[in-house]
SERO-336801 format. One record per residue: residue in three letters; z, y, x of N, C-alpha, C in turn. Coordinates in pm, whole numbers, padded with zeros to 5 digits, always signed. Each point is the difference from the previous one (the first is absolute). Example, Ala and Ser with C-alpha at 12.3 -4.5 7.8 and 13.67 -1.06 7.14 Angstrom:
ALA+00780-00569+01319+00000+00119-00089+00000+00120+00090
SER-00072+00105-00035+00006+00119+00082+00073+00109-00077
END
This chain:
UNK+07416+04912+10025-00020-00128+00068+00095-00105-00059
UNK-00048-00078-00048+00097-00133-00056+00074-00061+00114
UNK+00128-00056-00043+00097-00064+00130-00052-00109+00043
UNK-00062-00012+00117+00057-00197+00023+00012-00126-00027
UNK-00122-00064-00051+00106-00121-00080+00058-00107+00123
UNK+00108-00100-00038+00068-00072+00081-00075-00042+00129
UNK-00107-00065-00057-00086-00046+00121-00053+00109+00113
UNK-00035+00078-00074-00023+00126+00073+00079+00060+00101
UNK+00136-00014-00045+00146+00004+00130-00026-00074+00070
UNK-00010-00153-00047+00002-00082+00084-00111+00002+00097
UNK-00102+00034-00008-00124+00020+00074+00073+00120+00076
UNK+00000+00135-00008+00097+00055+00120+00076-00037+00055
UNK+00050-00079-00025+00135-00001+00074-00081-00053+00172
UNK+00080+00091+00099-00002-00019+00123-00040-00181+00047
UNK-00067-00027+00138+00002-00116+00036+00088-00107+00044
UNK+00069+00140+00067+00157-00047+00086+00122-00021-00111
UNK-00035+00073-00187+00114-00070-00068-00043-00108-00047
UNK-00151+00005-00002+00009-00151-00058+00025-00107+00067
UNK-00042-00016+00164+00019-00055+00042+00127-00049+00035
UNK+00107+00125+00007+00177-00052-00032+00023-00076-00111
UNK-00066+00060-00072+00046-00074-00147-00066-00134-00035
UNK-00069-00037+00047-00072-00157+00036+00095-00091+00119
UNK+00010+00115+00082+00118-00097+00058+00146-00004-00027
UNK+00047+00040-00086+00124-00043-00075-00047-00030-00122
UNK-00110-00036-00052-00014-00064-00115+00005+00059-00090
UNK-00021+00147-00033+00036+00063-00118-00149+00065-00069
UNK-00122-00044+00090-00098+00038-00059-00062-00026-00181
UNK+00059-00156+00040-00041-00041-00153+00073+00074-00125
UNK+00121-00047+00050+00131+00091-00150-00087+00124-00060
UNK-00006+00045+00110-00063+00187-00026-00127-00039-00063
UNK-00106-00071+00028-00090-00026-00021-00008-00043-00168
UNK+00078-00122+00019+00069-00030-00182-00022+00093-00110
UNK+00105+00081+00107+00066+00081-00106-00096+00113+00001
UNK-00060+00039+00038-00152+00126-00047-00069-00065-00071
UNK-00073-00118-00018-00086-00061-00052+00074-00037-00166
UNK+00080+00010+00004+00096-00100-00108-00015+00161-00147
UNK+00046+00094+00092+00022+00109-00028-00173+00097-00037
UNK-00078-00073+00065-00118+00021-00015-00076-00053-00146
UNK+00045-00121-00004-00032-00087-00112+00083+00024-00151
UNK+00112+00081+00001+00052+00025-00130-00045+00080-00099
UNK+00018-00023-00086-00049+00097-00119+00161+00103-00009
UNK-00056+00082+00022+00178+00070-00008+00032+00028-00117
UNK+00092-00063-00101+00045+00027-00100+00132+00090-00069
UNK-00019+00062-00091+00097+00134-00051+00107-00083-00062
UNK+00136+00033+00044+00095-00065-00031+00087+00098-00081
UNK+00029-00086-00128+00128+00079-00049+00113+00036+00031
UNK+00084+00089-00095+00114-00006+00112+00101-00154-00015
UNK-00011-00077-00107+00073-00110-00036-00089-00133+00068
UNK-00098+00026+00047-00063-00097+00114+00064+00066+00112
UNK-00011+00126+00066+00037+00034+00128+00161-00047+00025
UNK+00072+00004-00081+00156-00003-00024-00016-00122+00027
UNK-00080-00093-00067+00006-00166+00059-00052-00040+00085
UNK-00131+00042+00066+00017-00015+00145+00112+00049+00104
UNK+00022+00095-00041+00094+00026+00081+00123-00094+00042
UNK+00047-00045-00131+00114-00038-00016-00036-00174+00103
UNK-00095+00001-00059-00057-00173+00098+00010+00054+00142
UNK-00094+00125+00079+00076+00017+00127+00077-00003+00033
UNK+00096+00071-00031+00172+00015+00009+00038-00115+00026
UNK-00017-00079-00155+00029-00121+00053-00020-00130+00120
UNK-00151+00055+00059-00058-00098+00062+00050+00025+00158
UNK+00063+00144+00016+00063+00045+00125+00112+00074+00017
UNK+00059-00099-00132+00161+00033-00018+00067+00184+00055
UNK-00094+00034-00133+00034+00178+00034+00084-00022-00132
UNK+00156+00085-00019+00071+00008-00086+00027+00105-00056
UNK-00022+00096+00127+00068+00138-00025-00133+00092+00032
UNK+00005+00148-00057-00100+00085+00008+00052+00018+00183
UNK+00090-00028+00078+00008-00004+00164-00097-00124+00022
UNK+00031-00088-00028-00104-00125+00033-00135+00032+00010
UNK-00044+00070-00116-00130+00049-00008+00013+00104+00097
UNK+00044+00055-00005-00010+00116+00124-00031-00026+00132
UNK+00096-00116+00072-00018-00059+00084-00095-00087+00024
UNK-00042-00086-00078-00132-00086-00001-00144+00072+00038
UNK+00025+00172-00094-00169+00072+00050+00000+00025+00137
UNK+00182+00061+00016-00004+00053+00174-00047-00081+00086
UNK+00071-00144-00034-00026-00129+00106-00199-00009+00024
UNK-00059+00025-00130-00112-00040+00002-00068+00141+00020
UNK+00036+00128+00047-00102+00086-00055-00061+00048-00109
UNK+00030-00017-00123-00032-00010-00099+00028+00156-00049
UNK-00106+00064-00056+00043+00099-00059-00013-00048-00196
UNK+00048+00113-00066-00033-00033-00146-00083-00059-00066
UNK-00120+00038+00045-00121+00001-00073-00067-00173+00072
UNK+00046+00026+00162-00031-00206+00073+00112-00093-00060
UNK+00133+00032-00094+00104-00043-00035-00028-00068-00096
UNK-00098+00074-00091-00044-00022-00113-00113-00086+00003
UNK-00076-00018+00053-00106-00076+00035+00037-00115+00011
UNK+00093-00021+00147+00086-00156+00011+00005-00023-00130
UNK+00091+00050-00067+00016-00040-00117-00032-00090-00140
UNK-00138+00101-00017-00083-00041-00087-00126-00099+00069
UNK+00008-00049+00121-00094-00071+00102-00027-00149-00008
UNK+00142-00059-00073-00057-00149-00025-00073+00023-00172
UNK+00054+00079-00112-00022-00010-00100-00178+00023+00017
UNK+00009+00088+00089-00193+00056+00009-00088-00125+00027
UNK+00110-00075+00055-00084-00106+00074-00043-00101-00094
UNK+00104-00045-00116+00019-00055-00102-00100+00036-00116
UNK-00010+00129-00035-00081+00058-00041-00180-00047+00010
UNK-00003+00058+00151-00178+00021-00009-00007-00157+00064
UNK+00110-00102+00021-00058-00118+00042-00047-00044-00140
UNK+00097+00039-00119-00056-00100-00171-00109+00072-00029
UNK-00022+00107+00040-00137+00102-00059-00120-00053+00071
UNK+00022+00004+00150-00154-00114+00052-00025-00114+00004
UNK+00134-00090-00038-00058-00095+00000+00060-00120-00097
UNK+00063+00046-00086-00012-00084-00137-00112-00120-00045
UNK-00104+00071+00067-00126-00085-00081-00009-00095+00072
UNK+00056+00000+00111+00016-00119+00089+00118-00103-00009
UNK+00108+00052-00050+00118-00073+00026+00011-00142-00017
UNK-00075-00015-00127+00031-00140-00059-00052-00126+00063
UNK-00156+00035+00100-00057-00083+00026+00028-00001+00180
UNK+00085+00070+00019+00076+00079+00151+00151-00148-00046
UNK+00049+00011-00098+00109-00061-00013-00022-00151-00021
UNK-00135-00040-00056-00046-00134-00039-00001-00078+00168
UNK-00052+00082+00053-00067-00064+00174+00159-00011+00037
UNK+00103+00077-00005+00129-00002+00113+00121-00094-00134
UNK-00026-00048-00092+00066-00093-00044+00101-00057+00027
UNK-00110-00104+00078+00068-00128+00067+00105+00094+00116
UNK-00023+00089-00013+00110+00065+00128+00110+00059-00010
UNK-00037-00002-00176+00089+00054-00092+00149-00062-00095
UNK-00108-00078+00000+00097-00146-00059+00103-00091+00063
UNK+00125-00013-00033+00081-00064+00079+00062-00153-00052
UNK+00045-00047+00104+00067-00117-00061+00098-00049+00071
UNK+00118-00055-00013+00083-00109+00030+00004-00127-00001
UNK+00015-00060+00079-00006-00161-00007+00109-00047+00111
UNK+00036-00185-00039+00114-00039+00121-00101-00091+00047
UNK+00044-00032+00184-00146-00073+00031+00128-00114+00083
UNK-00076-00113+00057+00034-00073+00104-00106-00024+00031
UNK+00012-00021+00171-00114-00030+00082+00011-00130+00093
UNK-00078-00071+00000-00009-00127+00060-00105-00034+00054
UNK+00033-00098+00145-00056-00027+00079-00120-00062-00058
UNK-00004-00124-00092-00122-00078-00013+00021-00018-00151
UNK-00074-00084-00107-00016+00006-00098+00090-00075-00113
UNK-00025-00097+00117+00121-00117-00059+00192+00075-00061
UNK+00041+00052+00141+00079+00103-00021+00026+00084-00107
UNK-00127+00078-00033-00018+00103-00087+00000-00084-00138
UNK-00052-00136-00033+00041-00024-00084+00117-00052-00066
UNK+00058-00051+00083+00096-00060+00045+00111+00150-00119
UNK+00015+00077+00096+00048+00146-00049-00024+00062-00156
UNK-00138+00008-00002-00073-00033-00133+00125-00056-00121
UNK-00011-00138+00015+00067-00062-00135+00145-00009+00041
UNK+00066+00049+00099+00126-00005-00017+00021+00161-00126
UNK-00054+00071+00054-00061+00130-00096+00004-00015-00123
UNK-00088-00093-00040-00006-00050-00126+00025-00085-00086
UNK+00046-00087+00097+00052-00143-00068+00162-00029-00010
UNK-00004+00074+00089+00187+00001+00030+00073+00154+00010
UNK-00081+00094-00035+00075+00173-00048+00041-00001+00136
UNK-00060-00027+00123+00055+00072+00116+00019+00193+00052
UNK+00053-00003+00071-00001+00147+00012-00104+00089+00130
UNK-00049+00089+00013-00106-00005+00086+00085+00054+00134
UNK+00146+00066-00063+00056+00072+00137+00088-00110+00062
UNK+00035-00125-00082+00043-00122+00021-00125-00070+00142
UNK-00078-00015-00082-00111-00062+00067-00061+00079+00125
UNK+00007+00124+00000-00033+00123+00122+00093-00078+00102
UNK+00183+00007-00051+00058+00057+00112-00011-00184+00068
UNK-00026-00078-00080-00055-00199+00054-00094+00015+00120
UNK-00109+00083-00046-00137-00015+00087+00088+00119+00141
UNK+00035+00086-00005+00038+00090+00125+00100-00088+00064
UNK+00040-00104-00058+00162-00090+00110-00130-00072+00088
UNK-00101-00075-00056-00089-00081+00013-00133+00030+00139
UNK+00016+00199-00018-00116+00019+00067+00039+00159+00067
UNK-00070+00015+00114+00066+00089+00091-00080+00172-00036
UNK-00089-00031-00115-00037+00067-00127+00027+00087-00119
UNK+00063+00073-00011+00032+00080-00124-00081+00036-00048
UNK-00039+00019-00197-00076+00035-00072+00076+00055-00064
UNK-00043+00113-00041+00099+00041-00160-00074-00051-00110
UNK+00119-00037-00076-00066-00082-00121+00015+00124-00115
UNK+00031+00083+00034-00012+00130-00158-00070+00078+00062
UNK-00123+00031-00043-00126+00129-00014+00021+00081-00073
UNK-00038+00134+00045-00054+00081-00096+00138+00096-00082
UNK-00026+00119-00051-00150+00001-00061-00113+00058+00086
UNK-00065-00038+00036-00106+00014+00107-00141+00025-00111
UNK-00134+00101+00051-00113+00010-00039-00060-00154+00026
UNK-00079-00020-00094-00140-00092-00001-00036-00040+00123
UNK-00063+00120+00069-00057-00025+00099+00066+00009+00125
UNK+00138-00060-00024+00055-00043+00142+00087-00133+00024
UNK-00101-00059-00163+00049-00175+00024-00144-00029+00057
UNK+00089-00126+00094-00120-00056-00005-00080-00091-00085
UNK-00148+00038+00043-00089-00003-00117-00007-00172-00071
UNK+00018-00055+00063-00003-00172-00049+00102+00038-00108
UNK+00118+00040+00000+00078+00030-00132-00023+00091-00058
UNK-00069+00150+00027+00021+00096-00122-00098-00021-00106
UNK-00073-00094-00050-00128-00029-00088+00132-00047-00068
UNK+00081-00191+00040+00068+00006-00110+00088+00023-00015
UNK+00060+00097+00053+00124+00104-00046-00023+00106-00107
UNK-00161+00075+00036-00034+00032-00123+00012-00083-00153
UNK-00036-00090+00038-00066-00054-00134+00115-00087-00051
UNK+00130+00002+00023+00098-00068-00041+00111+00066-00056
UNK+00106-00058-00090+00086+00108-00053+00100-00031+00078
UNK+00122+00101+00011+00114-00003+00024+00058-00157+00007
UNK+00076-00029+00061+00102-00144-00028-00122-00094+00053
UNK-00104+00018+00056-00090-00159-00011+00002-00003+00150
UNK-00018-00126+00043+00024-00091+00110-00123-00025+00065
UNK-00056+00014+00071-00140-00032+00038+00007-00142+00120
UNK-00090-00091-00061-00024-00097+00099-00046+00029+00154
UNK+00059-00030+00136-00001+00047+00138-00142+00020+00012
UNK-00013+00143+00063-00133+00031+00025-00002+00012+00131
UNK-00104-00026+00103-00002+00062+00112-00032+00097+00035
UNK+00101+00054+00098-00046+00153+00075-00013-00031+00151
UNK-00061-00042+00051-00076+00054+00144+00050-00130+00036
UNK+00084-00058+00063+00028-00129+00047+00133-00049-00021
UNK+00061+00101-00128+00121-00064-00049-00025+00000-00189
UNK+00078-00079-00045+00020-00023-00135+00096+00073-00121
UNK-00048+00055-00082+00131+00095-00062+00014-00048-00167
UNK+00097-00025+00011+00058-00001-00187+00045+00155-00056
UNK-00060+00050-00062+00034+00119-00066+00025+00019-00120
UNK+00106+00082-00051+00002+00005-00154-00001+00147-00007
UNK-00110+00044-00147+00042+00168-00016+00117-00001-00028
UNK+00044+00131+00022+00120+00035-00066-00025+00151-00088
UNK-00105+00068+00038-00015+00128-00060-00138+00025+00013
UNK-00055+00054-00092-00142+00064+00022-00002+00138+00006
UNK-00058+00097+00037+00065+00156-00061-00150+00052-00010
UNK-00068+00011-00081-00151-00004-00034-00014+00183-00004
UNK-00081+00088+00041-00003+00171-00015-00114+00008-00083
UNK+00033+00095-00085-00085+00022-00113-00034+00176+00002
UNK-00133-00013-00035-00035+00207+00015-00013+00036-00108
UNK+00167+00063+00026+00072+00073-00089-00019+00137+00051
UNK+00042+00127-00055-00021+00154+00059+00056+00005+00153
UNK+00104-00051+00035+00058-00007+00145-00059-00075+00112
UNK-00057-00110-00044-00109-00087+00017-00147+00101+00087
UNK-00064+00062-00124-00062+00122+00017-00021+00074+00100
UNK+00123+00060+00028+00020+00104+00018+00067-00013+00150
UNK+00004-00116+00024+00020-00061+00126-00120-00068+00082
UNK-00094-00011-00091-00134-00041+00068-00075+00138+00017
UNK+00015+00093-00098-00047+00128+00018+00030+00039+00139
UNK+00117+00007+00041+00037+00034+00112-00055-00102+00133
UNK+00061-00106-00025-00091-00075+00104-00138+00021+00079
UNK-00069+00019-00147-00175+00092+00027+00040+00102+00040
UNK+00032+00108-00021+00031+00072+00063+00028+00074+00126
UNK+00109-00079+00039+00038-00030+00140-00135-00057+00078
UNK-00049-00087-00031-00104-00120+00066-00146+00152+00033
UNK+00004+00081-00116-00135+00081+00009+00096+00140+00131
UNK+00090+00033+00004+00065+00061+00098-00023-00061+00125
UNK+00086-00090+00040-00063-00088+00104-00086-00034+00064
UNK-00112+00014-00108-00143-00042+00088-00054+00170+00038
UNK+00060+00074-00063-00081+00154+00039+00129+00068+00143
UNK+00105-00057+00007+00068+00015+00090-00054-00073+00150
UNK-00051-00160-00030-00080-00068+00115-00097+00068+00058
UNK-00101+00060-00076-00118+00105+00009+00048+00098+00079
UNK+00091+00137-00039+00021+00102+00012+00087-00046+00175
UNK+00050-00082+00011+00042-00046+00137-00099-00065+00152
UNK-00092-00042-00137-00099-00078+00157-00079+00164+00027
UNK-00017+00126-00127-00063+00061+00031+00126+00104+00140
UNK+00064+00009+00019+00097+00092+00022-00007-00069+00180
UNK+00033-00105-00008+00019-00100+00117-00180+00015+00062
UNK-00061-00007-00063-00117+00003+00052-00056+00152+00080
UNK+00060+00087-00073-00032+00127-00015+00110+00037+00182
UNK+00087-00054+00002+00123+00016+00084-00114-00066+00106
UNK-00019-00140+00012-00110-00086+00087-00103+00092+00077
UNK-00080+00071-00050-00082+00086+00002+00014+00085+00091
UNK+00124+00088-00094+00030+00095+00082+00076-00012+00159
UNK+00055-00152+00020+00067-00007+00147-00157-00015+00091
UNK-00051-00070-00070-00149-00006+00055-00062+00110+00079
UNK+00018+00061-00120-00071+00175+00090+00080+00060+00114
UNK+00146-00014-00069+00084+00079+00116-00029-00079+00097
UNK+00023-00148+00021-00034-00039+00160-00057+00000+00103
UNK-00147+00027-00086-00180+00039+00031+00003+00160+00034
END
């Protein structure tokens, strides 16, 4: 008789644990983590790969000593062979995420970009337009300073703005500026644009543009990844919860 697969536990498992375990919240983790474990390609590790995972655990839960390790399986239950698994468990993940989905990455990384991309800029914000220009050519006409000019407008108004951004993603300027923040270089001054019912002078100060490079990759690999876990974890939960639904049904009847 073949063992069990994860889901298959999980489908036994009693009503009354799942239902504990829904109410302290631990249904999903478990859930995660079968499915995650479900989805890997399990790969044969050398011993000079195993030695370096390892050594990244250790590191990642400050084990120093062969006691550390000792203590870490006790703390967790862990026998040799589940020791080893932890172990090699993010690399697997790393693994069969570039193996399924490579063919996706690039056009997975094109769509999240703008989310990707960062920038710096110094801003001032002003009440009306006149103001903002006003601000504008002292900027430019007279080499004013913007933390000069910040700390002017905060004596003035019961208002604080920070005038240094970033480095912040794309998509958490607002949008009236991130078109020309894109499209401008470093050092340039932009004439006051409006944002919602105030006025802003902005200058870039940094662009930080992401390019898909292997890390790039291999970070969208994972992303997919994760995202195709997730949605079979949503599933495997409405089925479980439903299945639980059901069954209080009957017992009450």
């Amino acid at each position: 008789m073949s063992k069990p697969t994860g889901i298959q536990q999980l489908e036994n498992l009693g009503q009354d644990v799942l239902a504990l375990m829904i109410r302290h919240d631990q249904l999903r983790p478990l859930v995660h983590s079968v499915i995650t474990e479900q989805e890997l390609d399990i790969n044969k590790f050398s011993e000079k790969e195993w030695q370096h995972s390892a050594k990244i655990y250790r590191q990642r839960y400050n084990l120093n000593s062969a006691e550390d390790v000792s203590r870490h399986c006790q703390k967790h239950g862990f026998n040799q062979n589940q020791f080893q698994w932890q172990v090699q468990l993010q690399e697997n993940i790393l693994r069969s995420s570039k193996s399924r989905f490579s063919h996706k990455a690039e056009l997975h990384y094109l769509t999240r970009k703008e989310q990707l991309d960062r920038v710096s800029y110094s801003q001032l914000i002003a009440d009306d337009k006149h103001l903002a220009q006003e601000l504008y050519l002292r900027l430019k006409e007279d080499n004013a300073k913007f933390s000069d000019l910040s700390l002017e407008l905060s004596r003035n108004s019961d208002r604080k703005y920070q005038w240094q951004v970033g480095p912040i993603p794309l998509t958490r300027v607002p949008k009236p500026l991130s078109k020309p923040l894109r499209s401008s270089r470093p050092g340039t001054l932009l004439e006051p644009i409006r944002v919602q019912s105030n006025w802003a002078v902005v200058r870039l100060e940094q662009y930080q543009p992401t390019e898909f490079d292997e890390a790039m990759e291999q970070r969208m690999c994972l992303e997919l990844f994760q995202q195709h876990v997730n949605q079979l974890v949503d599933q495997q939960i409405e089925i479980i919860t439903a299945d639980l639904s059901r069954e209080a049904t009957t017992t009450e009847s």
